[in-house]
N, C-alpha and C positions, 0 to 999 in steps of 0.2 A: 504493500500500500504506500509507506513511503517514497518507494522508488518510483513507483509510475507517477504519484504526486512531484517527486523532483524533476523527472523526464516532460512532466509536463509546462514543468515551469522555466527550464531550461530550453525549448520547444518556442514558449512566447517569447522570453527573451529574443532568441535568432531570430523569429520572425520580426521584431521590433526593426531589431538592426538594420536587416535588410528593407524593409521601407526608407528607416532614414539615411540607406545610402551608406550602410559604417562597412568599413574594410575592417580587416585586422587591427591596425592603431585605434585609438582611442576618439578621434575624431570625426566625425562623417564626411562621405564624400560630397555628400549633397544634403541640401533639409528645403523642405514644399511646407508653403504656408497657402491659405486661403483654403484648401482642400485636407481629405484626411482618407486614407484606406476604410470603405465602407461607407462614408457619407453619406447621406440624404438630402437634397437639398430645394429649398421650393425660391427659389430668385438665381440669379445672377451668383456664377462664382466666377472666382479670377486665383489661380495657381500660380504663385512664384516661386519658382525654381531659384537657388541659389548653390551654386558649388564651394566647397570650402577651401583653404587658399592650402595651395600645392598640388589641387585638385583643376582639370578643364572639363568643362560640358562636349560629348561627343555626338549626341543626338537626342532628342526630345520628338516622341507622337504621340499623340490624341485621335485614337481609334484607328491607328495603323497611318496618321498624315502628320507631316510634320508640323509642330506645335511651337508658337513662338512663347516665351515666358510672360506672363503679365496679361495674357490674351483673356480678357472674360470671356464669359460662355454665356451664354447668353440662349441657347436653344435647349429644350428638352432632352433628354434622352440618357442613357449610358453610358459611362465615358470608362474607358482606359486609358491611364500615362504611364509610358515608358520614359525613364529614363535611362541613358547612357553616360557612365562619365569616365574620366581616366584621371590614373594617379601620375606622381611623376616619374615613374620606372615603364609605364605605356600599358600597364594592366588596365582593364577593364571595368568595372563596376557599372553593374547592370540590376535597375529592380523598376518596380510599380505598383500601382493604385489601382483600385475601381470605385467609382462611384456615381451617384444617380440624380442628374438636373430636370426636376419635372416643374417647370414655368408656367400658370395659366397665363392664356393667351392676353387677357387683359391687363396683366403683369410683366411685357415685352418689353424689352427699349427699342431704338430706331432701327432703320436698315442701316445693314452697312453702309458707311460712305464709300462713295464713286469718284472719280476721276483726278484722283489727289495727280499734281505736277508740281514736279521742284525745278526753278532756273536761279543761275545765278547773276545779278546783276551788281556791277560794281564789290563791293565789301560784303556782300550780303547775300543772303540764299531767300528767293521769293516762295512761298507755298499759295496754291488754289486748288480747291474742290471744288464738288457739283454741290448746292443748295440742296438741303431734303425738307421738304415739308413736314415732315412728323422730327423735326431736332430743334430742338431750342438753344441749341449749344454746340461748341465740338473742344475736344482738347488737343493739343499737340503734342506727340512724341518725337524722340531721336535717338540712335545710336549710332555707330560703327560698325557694327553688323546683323547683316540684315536677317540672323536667325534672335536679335534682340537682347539678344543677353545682357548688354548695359546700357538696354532701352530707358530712356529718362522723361518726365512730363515736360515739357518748356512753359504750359500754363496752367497756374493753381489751381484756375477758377475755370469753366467752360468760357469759350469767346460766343460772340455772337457772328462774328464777319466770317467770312468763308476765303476768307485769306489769312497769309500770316507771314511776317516779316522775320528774321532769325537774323542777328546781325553778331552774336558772340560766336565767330564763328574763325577756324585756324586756317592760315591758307595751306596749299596743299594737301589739304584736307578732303576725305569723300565721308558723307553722311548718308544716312538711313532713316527717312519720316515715316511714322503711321499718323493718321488722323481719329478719332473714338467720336462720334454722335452721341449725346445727351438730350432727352425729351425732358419735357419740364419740370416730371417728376424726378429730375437728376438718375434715371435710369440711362444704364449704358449700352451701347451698340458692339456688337465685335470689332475691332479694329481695321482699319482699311488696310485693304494689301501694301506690304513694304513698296515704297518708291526711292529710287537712290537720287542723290545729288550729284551734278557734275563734279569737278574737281574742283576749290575755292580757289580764285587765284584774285592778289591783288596789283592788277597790272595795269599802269597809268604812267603817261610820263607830266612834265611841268611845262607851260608853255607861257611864257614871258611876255608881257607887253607896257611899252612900246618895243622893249629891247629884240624879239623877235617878228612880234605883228606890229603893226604901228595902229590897231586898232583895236579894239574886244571881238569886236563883229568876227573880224578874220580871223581871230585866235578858237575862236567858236566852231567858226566853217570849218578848220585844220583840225580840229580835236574831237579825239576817240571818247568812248564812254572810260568813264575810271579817270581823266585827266584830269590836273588840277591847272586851270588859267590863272596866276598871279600877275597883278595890276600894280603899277607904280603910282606913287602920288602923280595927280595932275586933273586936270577937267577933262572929262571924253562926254562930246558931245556927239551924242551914241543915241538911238533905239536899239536896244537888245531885243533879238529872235534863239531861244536858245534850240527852234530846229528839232527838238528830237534826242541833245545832245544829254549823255547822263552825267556830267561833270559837275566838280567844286567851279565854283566864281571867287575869288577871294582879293582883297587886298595884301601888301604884303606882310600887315600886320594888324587883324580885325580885331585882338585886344586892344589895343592902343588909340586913346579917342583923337587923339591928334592927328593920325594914322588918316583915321575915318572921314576927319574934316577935312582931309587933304584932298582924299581919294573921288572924286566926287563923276558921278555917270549923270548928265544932265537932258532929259529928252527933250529938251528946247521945243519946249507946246505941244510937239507932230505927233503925239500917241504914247504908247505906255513906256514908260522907262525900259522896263525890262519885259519878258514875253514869253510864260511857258507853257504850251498849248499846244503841242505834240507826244502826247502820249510818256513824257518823260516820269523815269520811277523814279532817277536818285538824284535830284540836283540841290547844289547848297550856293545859297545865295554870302557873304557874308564880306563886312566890312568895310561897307561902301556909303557916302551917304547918295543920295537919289534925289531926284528933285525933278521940277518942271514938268512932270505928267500928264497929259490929258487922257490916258486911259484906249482902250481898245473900242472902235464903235462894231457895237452887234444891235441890229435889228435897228438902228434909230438910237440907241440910246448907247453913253459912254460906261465902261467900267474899267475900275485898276487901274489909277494915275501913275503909283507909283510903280508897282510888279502887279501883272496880270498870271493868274494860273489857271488853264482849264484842263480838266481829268487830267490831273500829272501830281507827284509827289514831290515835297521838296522840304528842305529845309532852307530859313533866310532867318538869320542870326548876326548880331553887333550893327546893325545899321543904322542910318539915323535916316529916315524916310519924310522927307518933307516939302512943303509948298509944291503939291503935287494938286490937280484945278481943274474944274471946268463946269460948267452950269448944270448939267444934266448928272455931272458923274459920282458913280456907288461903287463905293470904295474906294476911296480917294488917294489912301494910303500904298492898302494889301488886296487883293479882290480872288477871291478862289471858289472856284465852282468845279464838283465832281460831273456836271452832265456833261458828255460827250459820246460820240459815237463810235467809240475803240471799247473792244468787250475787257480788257483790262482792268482785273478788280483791282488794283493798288490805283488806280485813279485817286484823285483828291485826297490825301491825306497830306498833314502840313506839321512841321515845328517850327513855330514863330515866337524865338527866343532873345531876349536881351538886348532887343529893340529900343530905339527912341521913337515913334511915329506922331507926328506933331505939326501943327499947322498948313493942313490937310483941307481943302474947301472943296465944294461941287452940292450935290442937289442932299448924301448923306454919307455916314458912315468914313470912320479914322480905317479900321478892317472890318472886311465882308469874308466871313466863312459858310460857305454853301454845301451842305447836304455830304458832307464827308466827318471823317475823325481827324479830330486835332488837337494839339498839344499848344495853349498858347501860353508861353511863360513869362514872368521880370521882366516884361515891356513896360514901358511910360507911354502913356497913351495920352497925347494933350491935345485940347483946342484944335480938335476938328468938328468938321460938323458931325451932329451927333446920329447916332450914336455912335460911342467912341469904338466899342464893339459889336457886328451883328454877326449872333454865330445862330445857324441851323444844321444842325446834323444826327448824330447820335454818340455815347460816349465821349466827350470831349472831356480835356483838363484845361482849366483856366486857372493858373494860379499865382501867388507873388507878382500880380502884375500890380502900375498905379496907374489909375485912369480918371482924368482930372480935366474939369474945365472944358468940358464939349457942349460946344450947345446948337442946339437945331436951327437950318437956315427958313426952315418951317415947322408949323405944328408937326409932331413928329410923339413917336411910344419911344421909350428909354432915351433918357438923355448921358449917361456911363455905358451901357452895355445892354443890350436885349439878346435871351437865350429861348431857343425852342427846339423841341425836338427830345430826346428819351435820353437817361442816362447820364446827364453831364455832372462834371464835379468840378463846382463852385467856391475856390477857398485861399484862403490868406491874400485874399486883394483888398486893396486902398479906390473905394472909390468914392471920389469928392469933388463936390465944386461942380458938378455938373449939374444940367436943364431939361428939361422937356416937360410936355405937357400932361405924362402918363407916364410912371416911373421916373424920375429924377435923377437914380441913381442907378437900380437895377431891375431890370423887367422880366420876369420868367413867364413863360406862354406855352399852357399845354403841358410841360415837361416834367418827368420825374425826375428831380435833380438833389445832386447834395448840395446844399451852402451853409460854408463851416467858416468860421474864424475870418470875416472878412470885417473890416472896418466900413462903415458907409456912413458918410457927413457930409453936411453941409451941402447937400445937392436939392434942387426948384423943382416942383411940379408947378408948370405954368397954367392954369385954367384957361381954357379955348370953349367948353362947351358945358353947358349946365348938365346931361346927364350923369348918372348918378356914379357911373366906373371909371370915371375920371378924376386921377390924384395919386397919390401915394409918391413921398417928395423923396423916400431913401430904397423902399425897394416897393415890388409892386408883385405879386402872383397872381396868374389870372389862370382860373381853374386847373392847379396844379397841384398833383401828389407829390409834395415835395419835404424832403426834411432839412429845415431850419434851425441850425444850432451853435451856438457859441460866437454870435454876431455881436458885430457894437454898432448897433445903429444910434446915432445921434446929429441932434442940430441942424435936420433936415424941415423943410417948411414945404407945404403945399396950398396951395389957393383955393383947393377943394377938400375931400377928403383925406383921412389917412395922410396927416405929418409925417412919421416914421416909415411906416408899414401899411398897404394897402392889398389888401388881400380877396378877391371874389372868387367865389366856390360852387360848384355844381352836385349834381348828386350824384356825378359821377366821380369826381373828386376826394381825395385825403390830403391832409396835410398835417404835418408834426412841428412845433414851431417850442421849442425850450431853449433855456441856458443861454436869450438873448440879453444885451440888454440895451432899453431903449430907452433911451434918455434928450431932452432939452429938445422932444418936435414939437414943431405947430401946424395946426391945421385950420384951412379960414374958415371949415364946416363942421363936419362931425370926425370924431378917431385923432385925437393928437396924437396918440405913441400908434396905437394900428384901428384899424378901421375892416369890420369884418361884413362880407356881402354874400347873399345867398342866390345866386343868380335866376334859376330854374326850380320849380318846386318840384321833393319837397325841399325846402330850402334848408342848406349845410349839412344835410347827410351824402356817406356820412361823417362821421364826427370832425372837428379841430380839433386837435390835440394843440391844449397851452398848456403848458407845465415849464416852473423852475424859473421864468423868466424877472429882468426888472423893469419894473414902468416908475420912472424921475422924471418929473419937473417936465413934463409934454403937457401942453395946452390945446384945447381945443373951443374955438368960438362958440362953435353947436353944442354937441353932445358927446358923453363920453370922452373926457380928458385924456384916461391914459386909455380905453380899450371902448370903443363903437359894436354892439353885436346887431345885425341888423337880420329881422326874419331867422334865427337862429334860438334851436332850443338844445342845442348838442356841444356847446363848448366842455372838455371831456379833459381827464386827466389821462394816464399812459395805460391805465388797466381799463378805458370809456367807458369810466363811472363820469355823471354829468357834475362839474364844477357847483359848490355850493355856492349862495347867495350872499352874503358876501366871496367874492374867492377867497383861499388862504392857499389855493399850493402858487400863485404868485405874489409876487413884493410889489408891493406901490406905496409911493412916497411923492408929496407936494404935485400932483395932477392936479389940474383944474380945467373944468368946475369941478369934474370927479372921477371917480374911478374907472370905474364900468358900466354900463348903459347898456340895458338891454330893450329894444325896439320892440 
């Protein structure tokens, strides 16, 4: 009895080993996580293989096919892994698994993704798939080889674009993408089939001017993609056409402001300074200043005084972009629009960093960002006409910029910045001193957006019309699921409603607005610190969330000093329990006439 009892214990033991891959030494040759010999399992599994070090992986299948590591599973059925591995003397080690993925159907993630394609362009490796209808998401993977083994994610989070940009990338180098599908319920797809990357090469030479071209123009025509054009100080009374061309533009020193002031591209009235609108994916504009633009005419009307971009990428950094003019023209400064008719998704994507853009005139708008993603950073945004910024697209970052003193050469929505469009994040900007007759400062439309840690002062809402959604002298929402938080709105004035903060909501709308604080507005009507509107019944479902916020020293002529609730029974704390009468989960001090006014 004992001994069959030992035989049988010695019996599991081996068999353990043998699962986890152990040789003779002490160590395994391999260990699978996500799975286990015998499983059951009713969702999604994903097996990683990992070999142990002095150990290589020699072959891995999944029902007799070869199996990349990290691969979910994602369909029903049976499965067997083998694995294969060898030690460092070229023995073998060989074992496996069985277990059982029974998924109901209403429990799937997406289909595979299709048509994944890697190119390389300039420093960088481009990725594009086919769009799926049933994916709300995709992630990116990479490795070296293309049975996966030190396959890695490159995005935390699922993306939404069906592109994707890889720029840490070695030359000489050949890579290996999958792409993974995600439905909304963060369920995952199998993996798209391995696709390889050319080889990464970073090859450009430098092209000199005046010293080799006596002009940009010609330095442009003569150069390859990957080239970097360096410009000496001097005035070049240029229209740039960059053709198609995927190159740097640079001065010879775009740190240096001195550099900048020197360097100067002047389009002397005849059209846009600069011009890129041939399908380019990698161009850097940087360290030049600009000036005298009149912008590109399409259709009747002017755009892009200073640089025009349509469906192309680019980067334009250290310039100072100025007195760029003309009566009709939008964007007066930067102007970039994704429509065009090249099927090239890296169309329209922009960094527009560490800019001066500043006295900028025409019909609107210091930068126009059209219907792409972009980065706008630590720009100074001055004294154009307003709005300083108009961005439409999705996902953008706007951040560390200061955007000051624009104002409209007409009644005009945002006099700082107007945003619309899904996804953007709004944060650590200075915006001040700006005008308009509808947001003063900042204008969100539509958009679910973050806005975190921005300063906003001292900016007009001008009155043009007595209806009732006109005002809001520091920011303005207008039916937007937005979250609102950690803002210094103050010393904003409007001639209408909402001093501060002017906010209208629909019932198809939320919004989250805490940890502001709103101090020294005035309002010539009702809402000194914010002013809250219900636009469509039922009106402000559902809920506002106010919490955490301060309301100081904001006045209001009509009603409600620091807080206007107008047709609203749902001002809600974070768990939308409805706000008590008095509130207490906000701070109010010295409002006049009072606190909160409920309509």
């Amino acid at each position: 009895m004992y001994k069959s009892r030992l035989k049988s214990v010695i019996w599991l033991v081996l068999f353990g080993l043998i699962l986890a891959g152990c040789t003779g030494s002490s160590a395994p040759a391999y260990t699978i996580a996500g799975v286990k010999d015998g499983g059951e399992y009713n969702s999604a599994v994903t097996p990683v293989i990992k070999v142990s070090k002095g150990f290589s992986l020699v072959d891995l299948k999944l029902n007799n096919e070869a199996y990349q590591s990290g691969t979910p599973i994602t369909q029903s059925g049976d499965y067997t892994l083998v694995i294969v591995a060898k030690d460092a003397k070229g023995e073998l080690i060989t074992g496996e698994i069985s277990f059982t993925v029974e998924i109901k159907p209403q429990d799937q993630g997406p289909a595979k993704p299709q048509g994944l394609s890697v190119t390389s362009r300039g420093r960088s490796l481009w990725l594009s798939w086919e769009e799926q209808a049933d994916a709300a998401g995709y992630k990116v993977y990479r490795g070296t080889q293309k049975a996966g083994g030190d396959r890695e994610c490159l995005t935390e989070e699922p993306i939404s674009a069906v592109d994707y940009k890889d720029e840490d990338v070695e030359e000489g180098k050949t890579y290996w993408y999958w792409v993974q599908a995600y439905d909304a319920d963060e369920r995952p797809s199998v993996l798209s089939d391995p696709v390889s990357s050319p080889p990464v090469t970073f090859a450009g030479e430098e092209l000199l001017v005046p010293n080799q071209y006596g002009t940009i123009q010609a330095a442009i025509d003569a150069s390859s993609d990957g080239d970097t054009i360096i410009v000496k100080p001097g005035t070049y009374l240029e229209n740039l056409h960059l053709k198609g061309k995927n190159v740097t533009l640079r001065s010879e020193n775009p740190l240096d402001p001195n550099v900048v002031a020197s360097t100067i591209i002047d389009g002397q009235e005849a059209g846009a300074v600069i011009r890129v609108d041939n399908d380019e994916t990698e161009v850097v504009i940087s360290g030049f200043t600009i000036r005298n633009g009149t912008g590109v005419l399409v259709d009747g009307q002017h755009y892009g005084g200073g640089i025009y971009v349509l469906g192309a990428a680019v980067t334009i950094s250290h310039n100072v972009i100025t007195e760029n003019g003309y009566g009709d023209l939008t964007g007066s400064g930067i102007f970039i629009d994704h429509r065009n008719s090249s099927d090239d998704p890296y169309r329209s994507s922009a960094t527009i960093e560490y800019n001066i853009i500043r006295d900028n005139s025409g019909m609107t708008d210091g930068v126009r960002a059209w219907g792409g993603k972009y980065k706008i950073a630590h720009n100074t945004i001055s004294n154009n006409i307003a709005p300083g910024v108009y961005l439409v697209g999705r996902g953008s970052i706007v951040e560390h910029n200061t955007i000051t003193g624009n104002t409209p050469r007409d009644p005009s929505i945002a006099g700082g910045m107007y945003v619309n469009g899904a996804g953007h994040v709004v944060i650590h900007n200075t915006i001040t001193k700006n005008t308009s007759s509808m947001g003063g400062g900042l204008l969100i439309m539509g958009s679910s957006c973050v806005i975190r840690d921005n300063t906003i002062t001292e900016n007009e809402a001008t009155l043009v019309t007595s209806e009732d959604f006109v005002g809001g002298g520091g920011l303005y929402l207008w039916d937007s699921d937005n979250i609102v938080e950690d803002n210094t709105i103050q010393y904003n004035v409007s001639a209408g409603h909402g001093g501060g903060v002017y906010v209208v909501q629909t019932s198809s709308s939320k919004g989250i607005f805490q940890n502001n604080n709103i101090v020294g507005n005035t309002a010539g009507a009702d809402g000194g610190g914010m002013y809250l509107y219900g636009f469509d019944p039922p009106y402000m479902e559902p809920p506002f969330v106010l919490v955490n916020n301060t309301f100081e020293n904001n006045t209001a002529k009509g009603r409600g000093g620091a807080v206007f609730v107008g047709r609203s029974k749902t001002l809600t704390d974070e768990d939308g329990r409805e706000l008590k009468k008095p509130d207490v989960r906000n701070n109010y001090q010295g409002n006049s006439p009072d606190n909160v006014y409920y309509e």
